[in-house]
C-alpha positions as CSV (number, residue, x, y, z in Angstrom):
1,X,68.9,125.9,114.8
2,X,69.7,127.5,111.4
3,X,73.3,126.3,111.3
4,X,72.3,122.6,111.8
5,X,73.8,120.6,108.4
6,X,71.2,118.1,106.7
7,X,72.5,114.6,106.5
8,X,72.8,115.4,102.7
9,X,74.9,118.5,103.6
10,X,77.0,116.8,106.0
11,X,78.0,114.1,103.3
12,X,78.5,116.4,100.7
13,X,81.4,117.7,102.4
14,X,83.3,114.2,103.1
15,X,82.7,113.8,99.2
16,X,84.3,116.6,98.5
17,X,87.1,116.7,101.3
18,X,87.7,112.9,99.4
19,X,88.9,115.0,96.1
20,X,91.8,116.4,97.8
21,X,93.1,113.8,100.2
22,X,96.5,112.8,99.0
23,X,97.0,109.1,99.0
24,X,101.2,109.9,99.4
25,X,100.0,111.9,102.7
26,X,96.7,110.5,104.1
27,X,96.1,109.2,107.3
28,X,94.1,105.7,107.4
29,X,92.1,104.0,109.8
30,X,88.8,101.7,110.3
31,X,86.3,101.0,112.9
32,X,83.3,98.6,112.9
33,X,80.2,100.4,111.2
34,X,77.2,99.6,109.1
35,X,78.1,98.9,105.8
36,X,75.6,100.5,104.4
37,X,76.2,104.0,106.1
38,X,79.8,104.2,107.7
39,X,79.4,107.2,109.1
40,X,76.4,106.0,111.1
41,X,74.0,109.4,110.0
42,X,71.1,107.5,108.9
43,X,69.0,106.2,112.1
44,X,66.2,105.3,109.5
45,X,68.3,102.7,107.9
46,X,66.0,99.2,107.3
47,X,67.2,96.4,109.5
48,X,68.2,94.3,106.8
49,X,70.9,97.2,106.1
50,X,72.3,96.7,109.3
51,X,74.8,94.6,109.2
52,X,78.7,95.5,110.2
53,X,81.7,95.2,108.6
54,X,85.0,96.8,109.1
55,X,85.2,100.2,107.3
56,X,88.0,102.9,106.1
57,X,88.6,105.9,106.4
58,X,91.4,108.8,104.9
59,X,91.6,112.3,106.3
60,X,94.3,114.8,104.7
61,X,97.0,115.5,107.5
62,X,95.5,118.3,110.0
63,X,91.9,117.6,109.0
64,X,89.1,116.6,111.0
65,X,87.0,115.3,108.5
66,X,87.4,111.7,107.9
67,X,86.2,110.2,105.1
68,X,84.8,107.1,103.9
69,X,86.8,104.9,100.9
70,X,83.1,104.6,99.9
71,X,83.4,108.7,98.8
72,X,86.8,109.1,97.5
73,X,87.6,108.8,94.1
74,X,88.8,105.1,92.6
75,X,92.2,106.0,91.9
76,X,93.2,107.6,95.5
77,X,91.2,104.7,96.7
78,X,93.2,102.4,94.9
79,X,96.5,104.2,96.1
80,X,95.7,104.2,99.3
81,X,95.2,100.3,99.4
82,X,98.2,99.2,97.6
83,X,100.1,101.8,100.5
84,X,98.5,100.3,103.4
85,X,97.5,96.3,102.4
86,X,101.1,95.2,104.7
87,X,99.4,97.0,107.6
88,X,97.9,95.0,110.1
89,X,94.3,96.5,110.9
90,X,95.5,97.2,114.8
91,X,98.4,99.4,112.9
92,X,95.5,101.8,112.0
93,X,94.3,102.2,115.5
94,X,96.9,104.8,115.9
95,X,94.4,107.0,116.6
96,X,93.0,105.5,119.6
């Protein structure tokens, strides 16, 4: 399977979808995941990493890649909190 993406490769491209998601237009939402790997890729993880916690995610509109708060830059990250801190966390279930 030559087109299969290495957990590296995979996040390389949420980090770099993260540089051009536009805090005016992004979507938002969380789910429950470990906070040590949000996107859940890394079975190998110790137990004491384990634990849960809500996590964030921003996609640019029409994207399918959703992307961590973790891998996008300070300043978007910081925009897209002050946007979205009067949303309740249900109002980012949209997507359900």
């Amino acid at each position: 399977m030559e087109n299969e993406l290495t957990v590296e490769q995979w996040l390389a491209i949420r980090k770099e979808a993260g540089l051009h998601i536009d805090p005016n237009t992004a979507e938002v939402t969380w789910s429950y995941a470990p906070t040590a790997d949000p996107y859940g890729v890394r079975p190998d993880l110790p137990e004491e990493l384990k634990q849960v916690g809500r996590q964030y995610f921003a996609r640019s509109p029409g994207s399918d890649v959703w992307v961590s708060f973790y891998d996008i830059p300070d300043a978007t990250r910081d925009a897209l909190w002050e946007k979205h801190t009067h949303r309740t966390p249900t109002d980012l279930l949209d997507w359900l």
